[in-house]
LUMSENU-617335 format. One line per field, with one value per residue (C-alpha): residue number from 1; x negated, y, z negated. Coordinates in Angstrom, 2 decimals, m for minus. Each point is the difference from the previous one (the first is absolute). Layout:
# residues N
resi	[NUM ...];
c1	[X ...];
c2	[Y ...];
c3	[Z ...];
***
This chain:
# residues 337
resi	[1 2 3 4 5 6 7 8 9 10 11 12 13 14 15 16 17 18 19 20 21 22 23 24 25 26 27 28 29 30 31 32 33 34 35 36 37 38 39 40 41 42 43 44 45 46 47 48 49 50 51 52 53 54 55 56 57 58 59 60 61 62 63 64 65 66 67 68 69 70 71 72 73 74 75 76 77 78 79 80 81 82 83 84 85 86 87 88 89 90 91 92 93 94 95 96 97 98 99 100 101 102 103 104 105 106 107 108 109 110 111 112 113 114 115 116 117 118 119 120 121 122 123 124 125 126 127 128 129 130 131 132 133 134 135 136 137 138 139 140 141 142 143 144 145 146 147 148 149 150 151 152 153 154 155 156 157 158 159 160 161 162 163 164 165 166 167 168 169 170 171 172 173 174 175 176 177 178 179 180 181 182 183 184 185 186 187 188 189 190 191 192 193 194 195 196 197 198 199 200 201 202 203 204 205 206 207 208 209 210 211 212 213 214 215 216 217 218 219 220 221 222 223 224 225 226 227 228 229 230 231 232 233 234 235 236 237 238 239 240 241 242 243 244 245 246 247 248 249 250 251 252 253 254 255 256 257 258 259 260 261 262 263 264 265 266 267 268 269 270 271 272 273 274 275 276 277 278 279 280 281 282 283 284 285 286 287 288 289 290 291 292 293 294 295 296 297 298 299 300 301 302 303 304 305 306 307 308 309 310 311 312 313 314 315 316 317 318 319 320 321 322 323 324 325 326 327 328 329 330 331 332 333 334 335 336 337];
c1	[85.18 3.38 2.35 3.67 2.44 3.46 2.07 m0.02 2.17 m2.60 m3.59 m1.24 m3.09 m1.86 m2.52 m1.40 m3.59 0.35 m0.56 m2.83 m1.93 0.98 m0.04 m0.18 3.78 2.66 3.58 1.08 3.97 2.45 4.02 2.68 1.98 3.21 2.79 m0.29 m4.17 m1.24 m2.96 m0.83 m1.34 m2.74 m1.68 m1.82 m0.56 m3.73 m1.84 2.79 m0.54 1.03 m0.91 1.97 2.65 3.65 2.42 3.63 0.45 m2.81 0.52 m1.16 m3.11 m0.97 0.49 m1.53 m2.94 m1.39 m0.90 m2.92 1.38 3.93 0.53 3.47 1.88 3.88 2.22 m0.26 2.92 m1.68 m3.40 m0.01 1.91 m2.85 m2.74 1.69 0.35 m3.72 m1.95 2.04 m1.37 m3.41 m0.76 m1.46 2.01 m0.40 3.28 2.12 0.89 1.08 m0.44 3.93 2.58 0.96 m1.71 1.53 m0.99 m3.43 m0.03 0.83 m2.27 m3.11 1.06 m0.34 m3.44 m1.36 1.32 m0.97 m3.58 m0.83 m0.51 2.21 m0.01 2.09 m0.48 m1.53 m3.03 m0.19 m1.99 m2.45 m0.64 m3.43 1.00 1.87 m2.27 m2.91 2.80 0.31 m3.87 m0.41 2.33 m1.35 m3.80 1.76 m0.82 2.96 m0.29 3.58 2.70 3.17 2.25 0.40 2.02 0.87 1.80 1.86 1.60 1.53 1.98 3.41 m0.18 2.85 1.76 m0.54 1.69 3.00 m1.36 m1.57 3.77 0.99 m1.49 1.09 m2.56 m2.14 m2.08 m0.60 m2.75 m2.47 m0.30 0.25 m2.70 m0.81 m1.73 m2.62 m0.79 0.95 m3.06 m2.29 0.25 m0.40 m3.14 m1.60 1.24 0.76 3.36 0.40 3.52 2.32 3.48 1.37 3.07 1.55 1.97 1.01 2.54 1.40 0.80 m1.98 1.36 3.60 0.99 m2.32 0.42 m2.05 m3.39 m0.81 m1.15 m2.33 m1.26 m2.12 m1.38 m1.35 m2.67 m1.12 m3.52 m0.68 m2.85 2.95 m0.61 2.39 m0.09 2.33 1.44 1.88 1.46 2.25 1.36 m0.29 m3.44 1.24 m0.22 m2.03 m2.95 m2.84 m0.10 3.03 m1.33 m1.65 m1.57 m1.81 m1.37 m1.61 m1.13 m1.08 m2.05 m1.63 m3.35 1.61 1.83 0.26 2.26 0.48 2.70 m0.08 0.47 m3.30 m1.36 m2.47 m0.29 m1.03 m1.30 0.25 m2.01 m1.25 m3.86 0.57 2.27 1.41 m0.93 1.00 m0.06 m1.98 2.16 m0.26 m0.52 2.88 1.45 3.52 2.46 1.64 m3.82 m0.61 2.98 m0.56 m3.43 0.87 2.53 m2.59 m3.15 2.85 m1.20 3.57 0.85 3.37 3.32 0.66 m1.22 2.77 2.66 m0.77 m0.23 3.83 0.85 m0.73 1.13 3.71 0.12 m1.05 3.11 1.95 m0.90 1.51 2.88 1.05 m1.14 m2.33 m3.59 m1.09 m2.47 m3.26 m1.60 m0.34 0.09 0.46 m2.68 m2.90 m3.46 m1.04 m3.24];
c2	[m1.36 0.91 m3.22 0.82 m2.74 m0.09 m1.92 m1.94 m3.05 m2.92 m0.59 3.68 m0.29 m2.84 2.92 1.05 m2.01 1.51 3.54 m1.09 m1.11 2.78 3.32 2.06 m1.20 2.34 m0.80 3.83 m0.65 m2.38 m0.03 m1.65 m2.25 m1.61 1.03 m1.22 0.94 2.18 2.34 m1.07 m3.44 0.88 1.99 m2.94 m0.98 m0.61 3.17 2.48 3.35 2.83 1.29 m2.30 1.33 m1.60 m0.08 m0.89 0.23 m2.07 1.61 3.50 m2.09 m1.24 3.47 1.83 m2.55 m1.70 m2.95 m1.89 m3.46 m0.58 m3.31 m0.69 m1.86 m0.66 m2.74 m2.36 1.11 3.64 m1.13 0.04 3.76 1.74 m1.89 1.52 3.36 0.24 m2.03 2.52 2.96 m1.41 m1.18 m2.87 m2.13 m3.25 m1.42 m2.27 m3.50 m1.02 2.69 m1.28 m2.12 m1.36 m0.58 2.87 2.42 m1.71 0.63 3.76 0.80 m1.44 1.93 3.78 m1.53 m0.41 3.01 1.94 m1.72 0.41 m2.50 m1.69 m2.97 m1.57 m0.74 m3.80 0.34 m3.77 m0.85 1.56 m1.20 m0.90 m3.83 m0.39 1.52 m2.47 m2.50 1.82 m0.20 m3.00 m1.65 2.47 m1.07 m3.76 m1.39 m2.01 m0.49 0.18 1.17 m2.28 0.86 3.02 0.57 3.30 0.61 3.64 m0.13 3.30 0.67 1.20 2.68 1.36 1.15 0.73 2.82 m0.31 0.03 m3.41 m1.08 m0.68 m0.47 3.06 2.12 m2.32 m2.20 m3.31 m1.39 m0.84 3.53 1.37 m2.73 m2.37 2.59 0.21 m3.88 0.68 2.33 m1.60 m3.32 1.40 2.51 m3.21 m3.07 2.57 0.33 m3.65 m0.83 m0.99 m0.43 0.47 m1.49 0.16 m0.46 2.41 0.30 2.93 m2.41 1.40 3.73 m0.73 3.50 1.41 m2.40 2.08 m0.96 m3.48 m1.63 m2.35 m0.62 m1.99 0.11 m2.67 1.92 m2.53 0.94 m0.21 m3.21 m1.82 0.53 1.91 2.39 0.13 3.20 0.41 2.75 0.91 2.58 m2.73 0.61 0.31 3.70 m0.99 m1.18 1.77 1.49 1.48 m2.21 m3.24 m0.17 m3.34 m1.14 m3.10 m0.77 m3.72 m1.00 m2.62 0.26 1.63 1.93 3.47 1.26 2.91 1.46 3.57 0.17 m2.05 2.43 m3.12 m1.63 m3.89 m2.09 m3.68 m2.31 m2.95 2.11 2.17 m1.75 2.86 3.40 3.70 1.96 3.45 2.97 2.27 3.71 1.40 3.23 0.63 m0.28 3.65 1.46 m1.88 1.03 3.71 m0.04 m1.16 3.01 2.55 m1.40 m0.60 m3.90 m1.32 m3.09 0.28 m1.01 m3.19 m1.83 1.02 m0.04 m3.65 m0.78 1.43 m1.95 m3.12 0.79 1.02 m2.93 m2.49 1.60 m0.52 m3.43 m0.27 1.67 m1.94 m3.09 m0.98 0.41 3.23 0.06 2.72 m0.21 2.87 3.11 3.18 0.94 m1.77 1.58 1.89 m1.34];
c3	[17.69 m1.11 m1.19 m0.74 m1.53 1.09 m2.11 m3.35 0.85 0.66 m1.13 m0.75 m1.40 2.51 1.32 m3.29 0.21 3.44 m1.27 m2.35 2.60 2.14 m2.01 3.46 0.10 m2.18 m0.18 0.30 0.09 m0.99 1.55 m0.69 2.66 m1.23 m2.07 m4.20 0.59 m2.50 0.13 m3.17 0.71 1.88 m3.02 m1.12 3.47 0.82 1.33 m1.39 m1.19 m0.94 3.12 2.16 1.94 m0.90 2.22 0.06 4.07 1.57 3.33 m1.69 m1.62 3.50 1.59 m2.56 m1.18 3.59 m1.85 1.71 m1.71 m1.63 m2.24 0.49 m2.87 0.92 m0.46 3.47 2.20 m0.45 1.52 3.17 0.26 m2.34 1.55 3.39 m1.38 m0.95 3.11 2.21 m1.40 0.09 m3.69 m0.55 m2.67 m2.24 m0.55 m2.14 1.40 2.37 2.44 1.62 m0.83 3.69 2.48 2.11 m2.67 0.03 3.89 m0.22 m2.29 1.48 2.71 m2.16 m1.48 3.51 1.60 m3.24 0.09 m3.69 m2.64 m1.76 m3.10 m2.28 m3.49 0.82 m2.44 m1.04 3.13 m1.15 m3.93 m0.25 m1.11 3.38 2.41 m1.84 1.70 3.21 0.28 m0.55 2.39 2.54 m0.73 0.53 m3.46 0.52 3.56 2.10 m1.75 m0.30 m2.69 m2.86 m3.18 m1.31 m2.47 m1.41 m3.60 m1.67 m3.21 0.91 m2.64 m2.16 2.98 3.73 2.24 1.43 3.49 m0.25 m0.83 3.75 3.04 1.78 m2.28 m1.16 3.24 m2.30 m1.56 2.81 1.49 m3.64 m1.61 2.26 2.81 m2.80 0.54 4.06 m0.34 m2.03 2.37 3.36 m1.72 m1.24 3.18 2.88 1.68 0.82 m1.16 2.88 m1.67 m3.76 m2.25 m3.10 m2.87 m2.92 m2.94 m2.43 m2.53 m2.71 0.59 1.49 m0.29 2.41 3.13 2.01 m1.40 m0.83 m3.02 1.77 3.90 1.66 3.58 2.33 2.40 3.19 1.30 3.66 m0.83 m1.70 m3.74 m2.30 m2.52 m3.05 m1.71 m3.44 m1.13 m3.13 m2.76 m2.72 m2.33 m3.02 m1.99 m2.66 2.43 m0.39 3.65 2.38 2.93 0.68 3.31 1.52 3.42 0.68 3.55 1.05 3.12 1.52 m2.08 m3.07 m2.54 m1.46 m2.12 m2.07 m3.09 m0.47 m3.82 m0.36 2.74 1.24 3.02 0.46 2.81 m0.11 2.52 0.96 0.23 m2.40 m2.58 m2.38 m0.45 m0.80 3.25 m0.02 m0.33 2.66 m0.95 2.20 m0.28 m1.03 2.64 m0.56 0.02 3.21 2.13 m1.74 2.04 2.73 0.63 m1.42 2.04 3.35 m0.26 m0.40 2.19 1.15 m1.67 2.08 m2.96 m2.43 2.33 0.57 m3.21 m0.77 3.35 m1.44 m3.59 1.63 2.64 m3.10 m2.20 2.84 0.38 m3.61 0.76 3.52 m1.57 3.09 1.38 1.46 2.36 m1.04 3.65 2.75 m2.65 1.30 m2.98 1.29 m0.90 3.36 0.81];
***
């Protein structure tokens, strides 16, 4: 299977366990996409060789190469076009996020992806860490009986600097589509999609001089039985912690909870039956191996999924940014049945 990567500008090297599980799969060329991109930082890219083709003209790399599968990794406002640009020539593609950063955009492109009919993903792996989906299996065995109410919780180091594009909103789409999709996807993987309406609140305070992406968010999510989940998001882990990120989810019914922090990579239920105790960790395959297969074996589901995810993520930031409640009923991304 050939793999080709176009673009450096995001999170490169997310399909490496990928091609250790899959050594059928050979990235045979790499191109560049955007001006200030260099050839040379995709030498210690995953999968690289000597043999890979380099390319500074991505259009010759797809002519040229027929890549089965193209990771793209541009800046936001750049998605949507290369993601275009690929599904139309029939290439499947895993993406950075969010796939759009309007809803109109969002709208056109799910039309390519199902006139082009091939699959598509973007890079929303955290669904699928073991620790979660112990969660996710839990709640849908009903150890905790009916869900009511969640936390989740994304925390990142800022780092030294960040690139200009997150500095305003016309490049950059905030920091629920950007981060917050990730806990978008990992809810409605592990409750269903059963939110009816979102709000929010958000400042920049911590990094005034980029105004386009917040410091900290949070989210209120409403479920259709009534309950509500919770979502916090921020840039403000400090450098010196000993991880980038610090994921949690916590998910509370009417018989229980369970509740899991990635860095400790456990997962707990707590009940009234069971009292307290480690949750087994499911063997699950990586999510990049997964979605590989499923476009090599034809057993992909359908992109609805991810476009609803984005949906939400960009109705939730506009919540934010209109200062109101958005309603999250009668999606145009529904799962066909």
């Amino acid at each position: 299977m050939k793999f080709a990567l176009l673009g450096h500008s995001g999170h490169l090297d997310y399909y490496e366990q990928m091609l250790q599980d899959l050594p059928a799969v050979a990235v045979v060329a790499v191109a560049l996409a955007m001006p200030g991109e260099s050839l040379d930082s995709f030498a210690s890219a995953p999968g690289v060789t000597a043999g890979t083709k380099r390319y500074t003209e991505y259009e010759e790399m797809l002519d040229k190469e027929s890549p089965d599968l193209v990771q793209i990794c541009v800046p936001p406002q750049q998605v949507p076009k290369f993601t275009e640009i690929c599904l139309k020539r029939g290439i499947a593609v895993m993406t950075e996020k969010p796939l759009a950063m309007d809803l109109a955009t969002l709208s056109h492109l799910y039309a390519v992806a199902r006139e082009a009919k091939v699959p598509l993903a973007a890079l929303h792996g955290y669904r699928r860490m073991k620790w979660f989906e112990a969660v996710r299996d839990a709640v849908h065995a009903g150890l905790i009986g009916e869900p009511l109410g969640s936390f989740s919780q994304i925390s990142y180091r800022w780092g030294a600097r960040r690139a200009d594009h997150f500095r305003q909103r016309e490049t950059f789409p905030g920091i629920v589509p950007f981060v917050g999709v990730h806990v978008i996807d990992w809810l409605v993987w592990s409750l269903g999609d059963v939110f009816t309406e979102v709000t929010g609140w958000e400042t920049a305070a911590a990094h005034p001089d980029y105004p386009g992406c917040a410091s900290q968010a949070g989210l209120l999510l409403r479920m259709r039985n009534g309950g509500v989940s919770t979502v916090v998001l921020d840039f403000l882990r400090p450098s010196n912690a000993p991880s980038h990120g610090d994921e949690r989810m916590m998910i509370s019914g009417t018989a229980g909870v369970v509740e899991s922090i990635a860095n400790e990579e456990t997962a707990k239920l707590i009940s009234e039956q069971a009292g307290v105790r480690n949750l087994d960790i499911p063997d699950t395959p990586n999510w990049y191996t997964a979605f590989v297969q499923s476009v090599r074996d034809g057993s992909f589901a359908g992109v609805e999924e991810v476009f609803r995810m984005t949906e939400i993520a960009i109705k939730a930031q506009q919540a934010i940014d209109e200062d109101r409640r958005i309603s999250l009923l009668q999606s145009p991304y529904e799962a066909k049945k």
